[in-house]
C-alpha positions in Angstrom: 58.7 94.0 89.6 55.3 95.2 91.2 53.4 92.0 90.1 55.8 89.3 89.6 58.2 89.8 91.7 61.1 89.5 89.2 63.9 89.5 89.5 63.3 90.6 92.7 60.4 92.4 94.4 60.2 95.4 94.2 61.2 97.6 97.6 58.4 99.3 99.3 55.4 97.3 97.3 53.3 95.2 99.7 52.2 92.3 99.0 49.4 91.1 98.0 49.6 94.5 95.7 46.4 96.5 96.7 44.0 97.2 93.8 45.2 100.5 92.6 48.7 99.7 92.4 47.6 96.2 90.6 45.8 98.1 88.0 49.0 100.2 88.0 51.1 97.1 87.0 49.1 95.9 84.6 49.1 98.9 82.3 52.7 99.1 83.0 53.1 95.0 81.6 50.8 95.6 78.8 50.8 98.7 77.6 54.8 98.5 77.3 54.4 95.3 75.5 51.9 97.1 73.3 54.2 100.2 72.8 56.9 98.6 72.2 55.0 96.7 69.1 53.4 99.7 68.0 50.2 98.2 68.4 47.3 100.7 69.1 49.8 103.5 69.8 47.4 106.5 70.4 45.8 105.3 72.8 47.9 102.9 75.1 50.6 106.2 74.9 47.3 108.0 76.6 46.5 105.7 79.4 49.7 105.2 80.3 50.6 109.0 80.3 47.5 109.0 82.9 49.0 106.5 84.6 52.7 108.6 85.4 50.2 111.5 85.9 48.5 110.0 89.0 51.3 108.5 89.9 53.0 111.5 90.4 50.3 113.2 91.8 49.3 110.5 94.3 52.8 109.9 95.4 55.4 112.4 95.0 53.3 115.9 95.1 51.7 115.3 98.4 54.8 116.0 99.9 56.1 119.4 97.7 55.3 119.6 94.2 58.4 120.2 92.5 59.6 117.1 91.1 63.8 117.9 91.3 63.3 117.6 95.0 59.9 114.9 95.7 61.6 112.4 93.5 58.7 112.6 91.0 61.1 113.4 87.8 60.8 109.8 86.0 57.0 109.9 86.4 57.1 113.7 84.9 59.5 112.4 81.7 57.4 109.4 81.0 54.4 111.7 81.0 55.6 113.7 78.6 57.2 111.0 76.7 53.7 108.7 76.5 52.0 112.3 75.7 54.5 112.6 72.9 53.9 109.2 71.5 49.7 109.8 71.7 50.8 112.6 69.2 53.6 111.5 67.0 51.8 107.5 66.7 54.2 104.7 66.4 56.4 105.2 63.0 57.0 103.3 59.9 57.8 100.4 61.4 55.1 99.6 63.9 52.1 97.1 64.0 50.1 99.9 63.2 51.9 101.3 60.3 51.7 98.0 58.3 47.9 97.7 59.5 47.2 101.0 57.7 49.3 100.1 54.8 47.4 97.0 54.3 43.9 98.3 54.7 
């Protein structure tokens, strides 16, 4: 919704998108395209678990830091969820599972 606008734009996003929140949208586009292939798992799970952490840090701790009342929970989940993934890998039946099997 940040970048393209669909199916709607996104409230609260300028436009054009300044660079940080570009950069932002772009590991949101691809890295959930490669996650959800299970294509280079580790490390896409990483950035984007950086990403949710500067998120919330940028936008929702500046005003209190607990995330039940700044708003910040989805950012915190994802984190931990993306930090999970860096650990676990992508399962049996990922990209990189049959890469491995095959080489």
């Amino acid at each position: 919704m940040k970048l393209v606008h669909f199916p709607i734009a996104q409230a609260g996003a300028p436009d054009p998108l300044p660079l940080l929140m570009t950069v932002a949208a772009v590991i949101e586009i691809i890295g959930g395209a490669l996650l959800t292939l299970g294509l280079f798992t580790r490390v896409v799970a990483f950035v984007c678990a950086g990403q949710m952490a500067i998120a919330y840090f940028m936008a929702h701790a500046p005003a209190i830091f607990w995330p039940g009342i700044n708003g910040g929970g989805e950012a915190i989940l994802y984190c931990f969820i993306f930090l999970y993934r860096v650990r676990a890998g992508a399962g049996a039946w990922s990209v990189d599972a049959l890469r491995e099997s095959r080489g």
